[in-house]
C-alpha positions as CSV (number, residue, x, y, z in Angstrom):
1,X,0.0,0.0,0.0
2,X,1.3,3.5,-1.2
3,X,1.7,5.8,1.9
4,X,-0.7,8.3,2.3
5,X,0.0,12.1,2.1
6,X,-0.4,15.0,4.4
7,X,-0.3,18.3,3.3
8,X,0.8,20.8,5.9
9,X,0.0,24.7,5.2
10,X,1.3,26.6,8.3
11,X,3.4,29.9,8.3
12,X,5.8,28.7,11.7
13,X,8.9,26.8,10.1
14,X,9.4,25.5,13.4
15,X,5.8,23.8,13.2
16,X,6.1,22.7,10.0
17,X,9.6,21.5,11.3
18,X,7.8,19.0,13.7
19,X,5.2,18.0,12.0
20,X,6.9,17.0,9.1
21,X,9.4,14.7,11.6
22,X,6.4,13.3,13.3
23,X,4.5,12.0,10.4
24,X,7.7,10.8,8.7
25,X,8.4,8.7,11.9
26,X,4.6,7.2,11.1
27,X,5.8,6.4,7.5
28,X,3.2,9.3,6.0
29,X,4.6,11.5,3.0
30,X,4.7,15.2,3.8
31,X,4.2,18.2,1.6
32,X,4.7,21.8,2.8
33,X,3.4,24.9,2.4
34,X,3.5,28.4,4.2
35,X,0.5,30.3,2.7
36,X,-3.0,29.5,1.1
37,X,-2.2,30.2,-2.5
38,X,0.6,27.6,-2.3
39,X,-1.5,25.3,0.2
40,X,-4.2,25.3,-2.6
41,X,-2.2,25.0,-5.6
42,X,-0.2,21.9,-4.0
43,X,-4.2,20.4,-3.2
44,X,-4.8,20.5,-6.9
45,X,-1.7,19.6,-8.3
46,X,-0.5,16.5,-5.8
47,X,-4.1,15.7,-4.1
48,X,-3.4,14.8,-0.7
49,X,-4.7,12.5,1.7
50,X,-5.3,14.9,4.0
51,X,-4.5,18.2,5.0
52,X,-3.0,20.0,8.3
53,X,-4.2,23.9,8.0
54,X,-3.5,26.5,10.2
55,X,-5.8,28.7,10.9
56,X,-3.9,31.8,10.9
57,X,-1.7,32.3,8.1
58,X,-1.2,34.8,5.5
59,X,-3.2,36.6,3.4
60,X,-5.9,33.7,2.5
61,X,-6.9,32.7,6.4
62,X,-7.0,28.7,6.8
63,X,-10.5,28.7,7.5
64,X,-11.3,31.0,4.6
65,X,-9.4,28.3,2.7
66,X,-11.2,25.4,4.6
67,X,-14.4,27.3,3.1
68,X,-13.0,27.6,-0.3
69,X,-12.2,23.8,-0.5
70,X,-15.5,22.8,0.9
71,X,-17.5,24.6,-1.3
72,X,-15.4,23.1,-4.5
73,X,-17.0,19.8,-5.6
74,X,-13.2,18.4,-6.6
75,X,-12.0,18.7,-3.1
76,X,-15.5,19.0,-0.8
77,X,-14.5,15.5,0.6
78,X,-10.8,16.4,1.3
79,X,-10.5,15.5,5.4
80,X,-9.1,18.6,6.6
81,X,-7.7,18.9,10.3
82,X,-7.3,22.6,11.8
83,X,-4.4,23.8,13.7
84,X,-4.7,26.1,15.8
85,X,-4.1,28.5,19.1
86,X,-7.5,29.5,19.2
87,X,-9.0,27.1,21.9
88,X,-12.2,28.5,23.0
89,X,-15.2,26.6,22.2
90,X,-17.1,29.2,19.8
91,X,-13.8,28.9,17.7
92,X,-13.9,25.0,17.7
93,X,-17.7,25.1,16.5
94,X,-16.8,27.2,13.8
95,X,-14.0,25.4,12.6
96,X,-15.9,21.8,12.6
97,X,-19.0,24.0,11.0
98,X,-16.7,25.5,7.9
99,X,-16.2,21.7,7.4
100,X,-13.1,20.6,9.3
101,X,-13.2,17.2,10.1
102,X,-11.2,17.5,13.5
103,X,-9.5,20.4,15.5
104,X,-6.4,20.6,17.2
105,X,-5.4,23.1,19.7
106,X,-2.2,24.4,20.2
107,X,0.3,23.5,21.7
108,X,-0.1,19.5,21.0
109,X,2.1,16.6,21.3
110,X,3.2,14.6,18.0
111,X,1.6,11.5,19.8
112,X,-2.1,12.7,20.1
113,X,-1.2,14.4,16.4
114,X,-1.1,11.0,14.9
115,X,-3.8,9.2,16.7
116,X,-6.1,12.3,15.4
117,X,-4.5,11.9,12.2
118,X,-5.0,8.1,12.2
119,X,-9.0,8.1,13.2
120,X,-9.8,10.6,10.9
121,X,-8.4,8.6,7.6
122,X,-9.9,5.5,9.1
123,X,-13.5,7.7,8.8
124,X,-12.9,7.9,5.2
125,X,-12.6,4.5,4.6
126,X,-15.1,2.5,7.1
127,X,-17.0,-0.5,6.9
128,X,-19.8,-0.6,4.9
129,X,-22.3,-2.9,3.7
130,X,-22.2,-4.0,-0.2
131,X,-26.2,-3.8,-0.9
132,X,-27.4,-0.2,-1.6
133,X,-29.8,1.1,1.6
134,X,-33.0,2.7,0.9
135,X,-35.5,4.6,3.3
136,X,-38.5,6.4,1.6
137,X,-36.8,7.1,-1.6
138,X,-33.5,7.9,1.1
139,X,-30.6,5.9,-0.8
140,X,-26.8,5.0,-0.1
141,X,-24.9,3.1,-2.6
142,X,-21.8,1.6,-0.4
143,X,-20.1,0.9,-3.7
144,X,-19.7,4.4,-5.3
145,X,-20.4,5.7,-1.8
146,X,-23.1,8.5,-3.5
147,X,-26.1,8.9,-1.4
148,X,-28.8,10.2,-3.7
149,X,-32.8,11.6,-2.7
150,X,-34.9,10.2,-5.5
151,X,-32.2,9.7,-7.8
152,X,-30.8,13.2,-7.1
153,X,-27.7,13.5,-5.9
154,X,-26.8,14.2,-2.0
155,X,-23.6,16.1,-0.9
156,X,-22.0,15.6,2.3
157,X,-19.0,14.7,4.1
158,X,-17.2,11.8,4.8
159,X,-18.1,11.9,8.0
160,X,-21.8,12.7,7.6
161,X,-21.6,9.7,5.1
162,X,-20.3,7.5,7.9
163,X,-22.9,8.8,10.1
164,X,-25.5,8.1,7.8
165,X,-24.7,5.0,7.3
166,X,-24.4,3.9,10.8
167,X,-27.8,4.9,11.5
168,X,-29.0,3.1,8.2
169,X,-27.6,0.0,9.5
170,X,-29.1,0.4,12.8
171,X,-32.2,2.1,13.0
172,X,-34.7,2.8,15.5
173,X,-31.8,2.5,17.9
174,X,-30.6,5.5,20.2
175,X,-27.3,6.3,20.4
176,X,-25.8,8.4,23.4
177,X,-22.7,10.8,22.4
178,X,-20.2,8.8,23.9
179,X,-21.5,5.2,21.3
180,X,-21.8,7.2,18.5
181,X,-17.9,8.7,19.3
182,X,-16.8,5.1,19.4
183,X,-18.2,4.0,16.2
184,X,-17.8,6.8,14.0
185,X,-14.6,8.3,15.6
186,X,-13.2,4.8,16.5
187,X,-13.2,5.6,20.2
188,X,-10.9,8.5,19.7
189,X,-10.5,10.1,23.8
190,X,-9.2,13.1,21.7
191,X,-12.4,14.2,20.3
192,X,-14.9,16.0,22.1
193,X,-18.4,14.9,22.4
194,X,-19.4,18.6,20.9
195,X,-18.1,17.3,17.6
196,X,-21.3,14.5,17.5
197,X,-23.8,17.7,17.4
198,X,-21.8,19.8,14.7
199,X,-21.6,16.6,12.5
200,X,-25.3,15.6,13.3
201,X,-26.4,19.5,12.0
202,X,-24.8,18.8,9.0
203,X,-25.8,15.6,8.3
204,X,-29.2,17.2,8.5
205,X,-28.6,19.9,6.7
206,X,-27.4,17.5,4.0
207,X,-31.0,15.6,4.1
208,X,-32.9,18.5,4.4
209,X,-34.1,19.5,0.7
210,X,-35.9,16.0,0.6
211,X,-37.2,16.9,4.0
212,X,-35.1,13.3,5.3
213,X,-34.1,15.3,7.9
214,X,-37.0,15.0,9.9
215,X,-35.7,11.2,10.7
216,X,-32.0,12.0,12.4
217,X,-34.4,12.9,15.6
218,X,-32.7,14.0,19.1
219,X,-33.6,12.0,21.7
220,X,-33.8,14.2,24.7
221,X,-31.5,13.2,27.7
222,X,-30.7,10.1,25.5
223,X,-29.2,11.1,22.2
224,X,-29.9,10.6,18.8
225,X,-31.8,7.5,16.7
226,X,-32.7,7.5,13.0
227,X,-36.1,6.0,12.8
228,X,-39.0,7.3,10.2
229,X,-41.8,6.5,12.9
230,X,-42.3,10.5,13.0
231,X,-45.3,12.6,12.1
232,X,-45.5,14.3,8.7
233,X,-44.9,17.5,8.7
């Protein structure tokens, strides 16, 4: 297997330094860059695996870029983890809501860097069944991974995809937080449990022109269960 490659875009040398040592060590293949423009030319040109952005860098902020990259159907689905010194919570929400997949506050040892690093490529690539699921014209093809709303295409995440299938593989089931960290995030401790409810907005916000929406319910004091025992609207 080809090893996978991280693209770092930060401004600090020094960072860059140790970040480039650390997922060397873990056998990744590291490219560099110290602005946006360079970060997204590199993106198109060598296509990652996965990128480590800082948030602030110049010119082009990273979550400006995070935006732009989101928003681009070539590179929506490109996991993107934020770096960044900013650790209060509105900042974290707003990071995982311009579509970050995982945020990292600095400082941050190489170690948890990895393991963060690790769970989020394993969310790209999880378990799936092989038949295509479908609920009330609600379908997920495991194979080309497209989830389409009578036969119109759906776009979300990767991990909105691998929430989405979890709960089409086990409906009518409530999840707490904590499960649905463990099964998504493969029992990452790193992640906070803040992260299920910015994912689950999405995922909803994803279902929402076919009004499927209305079946990733909040259970309150529980969790959350897909089920499509609901009232119409």
């Amino acid at each position: 297997m080809s090893k996978k490659t991280i693209l770092i875009i930060d401004d600090e040398p020094a960072i860059r330094d140790m970040l480039r040592v650390a997922l060397e060590m873990a056998d990744y293949r590291c490219l560099e860059a110290d602005n946006a423009q360079d970060g997204h030319s590199l993106v198109i040109d060598e296509k990652p695996d996965l990128i480590l952005l800082d948030w602030m860098i110049p010119g082009t902020s990273g979550i400006e870029l995070a935006r732009r990259l989101k928003r681009d159907e070539m590179t929506a689905k490109l996991p993107i983890i934020m770096l960044t010194a900013k650790g209060e919570e509105d900042n974290k929400i707003q990071g995982l809501e311009t579509g970050a997949d995982d945020y990292i506050t600095k400082p941050f040892s190489p170690r948890e860097l990895i393991a963060r690093l690790k769970a989020v490529l394993r969310r790209i690539e999880p378990d799936t069944p092989e038949e295509p699921i479908v609920v009330d014209q609600l379908c997920l093809d495991p194979i080309s991974q497209r989830v389409t709303i009578a036969d119109e295409p759906v776009d979300m995440g990767p991990t909105e995809y691998r929430l989405l299938t979890f709960f089409l593989t086990h409906q009518e089931r409530v999840y707490n937080r904590g499960q649905l960290l463990d099964h998504i995030w493969g029992g990452n401790v790193y992640i906070d449990e803040r992260t299920v409810d910015v994912h689950i907005r999405r995922l909803r916000k994803a279902l929402a022109p076919g009004e499927h929406d209305r079946f990733v319910q909040t259970v309150r004091g529980s969790g959350y269960r897909f089920s499509t025992k609901v009232a119409v609207r």
